[in-house]
C-alpha positions, 0 to 999 in steps of 0.5 A: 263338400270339400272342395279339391286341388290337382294331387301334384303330377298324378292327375287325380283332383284329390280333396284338400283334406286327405284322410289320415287313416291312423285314425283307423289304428285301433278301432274296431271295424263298426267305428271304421265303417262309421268313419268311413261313412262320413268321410263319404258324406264329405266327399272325402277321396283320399286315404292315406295310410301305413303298414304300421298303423295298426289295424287301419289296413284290415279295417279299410279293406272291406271299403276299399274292395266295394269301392276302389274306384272312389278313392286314391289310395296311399300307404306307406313302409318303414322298411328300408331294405328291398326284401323289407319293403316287398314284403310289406307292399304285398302284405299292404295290397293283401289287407287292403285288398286291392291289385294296385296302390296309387301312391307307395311312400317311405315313411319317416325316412329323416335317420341319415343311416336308413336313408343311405340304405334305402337308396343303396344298393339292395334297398328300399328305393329298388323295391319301389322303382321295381313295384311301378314297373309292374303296375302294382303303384302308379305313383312313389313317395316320402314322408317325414317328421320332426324338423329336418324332414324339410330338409331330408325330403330335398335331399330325397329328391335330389336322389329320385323323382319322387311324385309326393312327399309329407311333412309337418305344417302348422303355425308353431313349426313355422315360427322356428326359422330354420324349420320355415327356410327348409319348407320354402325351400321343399316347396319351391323344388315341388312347385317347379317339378309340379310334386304332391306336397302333404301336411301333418299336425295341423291341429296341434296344440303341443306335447301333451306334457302334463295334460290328461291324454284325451285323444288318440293322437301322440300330441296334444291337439286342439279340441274346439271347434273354433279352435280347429277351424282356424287351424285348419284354415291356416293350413288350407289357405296356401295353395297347392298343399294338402291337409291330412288329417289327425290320428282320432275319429273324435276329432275327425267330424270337426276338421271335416267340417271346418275343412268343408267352409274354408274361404280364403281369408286374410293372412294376417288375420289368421296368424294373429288367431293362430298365435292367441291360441299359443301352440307350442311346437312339438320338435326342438 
């Protein structure tokens, strides 16, 4: 089983690894219900997903109505207007079918113009606030990519209290300085306001360059199980943030199952088998 850590301010004991459901993109519903399975067996409590992952809405919806009670369940909009997002949320909670969200995210929102018009007057922010006011989600948050998200997500919060947010995290994007300052600095404000922080691309290889494209995921990543056990661990060994896992219901099992040993270790020992597999880091 994988062991779980309190989801910021929610309440909810969620496990240290939550379920990236882009997986479920582009599968068809007997996969889903596989993947579905073994999260289960791992004790897996956590799905996050987005109204832009394909098919992944449509195929956690059958589990979701049999089991809402077993998961905390999150989606996200990349709308950024009021009438966008709440058309989006209904359209979330009618593919999931479910009466609630428990966490509601803007997704992506690093482009310096969408963000001034989610916060703005008739945007996305209003719809939002609004939808927890009705009860229809328990809890707001919001994502990014790329290497300013550290950076937008501070700003994000300055703006509003918002409950989680997501961003990337692993050993390459932690060697570039201004990457590495802006995370600390996240995660100092989330630690003081006791904020849900979610991270991304834990088993990145690189961009997949000239590789063959071996998995569903947009980067290249790591395949081993060796490999992936020491980047998940990397990633799990800090306290108080959550591993969501990658985009490919191949790789699933292993992070699964490396997330289900994971010890604390020793830091430095886990660095020096981070930089022997030489990640490249995905962002300039």
């Amino acid at each position: 089983m994988i062991e779980t850590r309190p989801f910021g301010r929610t309440g909810h004991q969620s496990t240290c690894t939550i379920f990236g459901a882009v997986a479920l993109a582009h599968v068809d519903q007997a996969t889903a219900d596989r993947t579905m399975e073994l999260l289960l067996s791992y004790g897996v409590n956590h799905i996050d997903t987005a109204n832009s992952y394909g098919e992944s809405e449509r195929r956690l919806g059958p589990w979701i109505a049999r089991e809402r009670d077993r998961f905390f369940l999150a989606t996200k909009t990349e709308a950024r207007t009021y009438a966008g997002a709440k058309e989006h949320l209904y359209r979330s909670l009618d593919l999931l079918r479910t009466d609630h969200l428990d966490l509601w995210q803007m997704h992506v929102l690093v482009n310096p113009a969408d963000w001034e018009t989610a916060f703005g007057a008739g945007g996305a922010l209003e719809a939002f606030v609004e939808a927890k006011e009705q009860g229809l989600v328990r809890f707001l948050g919001v994502t990014g990519h790329y290497t300013v998200a550290g950076w937008m997500h501070r700003r994000s919060l300055e703006r509003y209290d918002f409950d989680a947010v997501l961003l990337p995290y692993n050993y390459a994007m932690m060697q570039n300085p201004t990457y590495r300052r802006d995370f600390e600095e996240l995660m100092a404000l989330c630690q003081a306001r006791n904020v849900a922080v979610q991270t991304i691309k834990s088993c990145a290889r690189g961009p997949w360059g000239d590789r063959p494209r071996t998995a569903a995921t947009w980067y290249a990543p790591f395949t081993e199980q060796a490999e992936i056990d020491v980047a998940v661990h990397w990633v799990l060994r800090r306290p108080g943030i959550f591993l969501n896992t990658p985009g490919d219901v191949e790789l699933l099992p292993k992070v699964l199952d490396a997330a289900s040993r994971f010890t604390p270790g020793s830091q430095a020992e886990l660095d020096e088998r981070m930089a022997a597999l030489a990640p490249e880091p995905l962002f300039a």
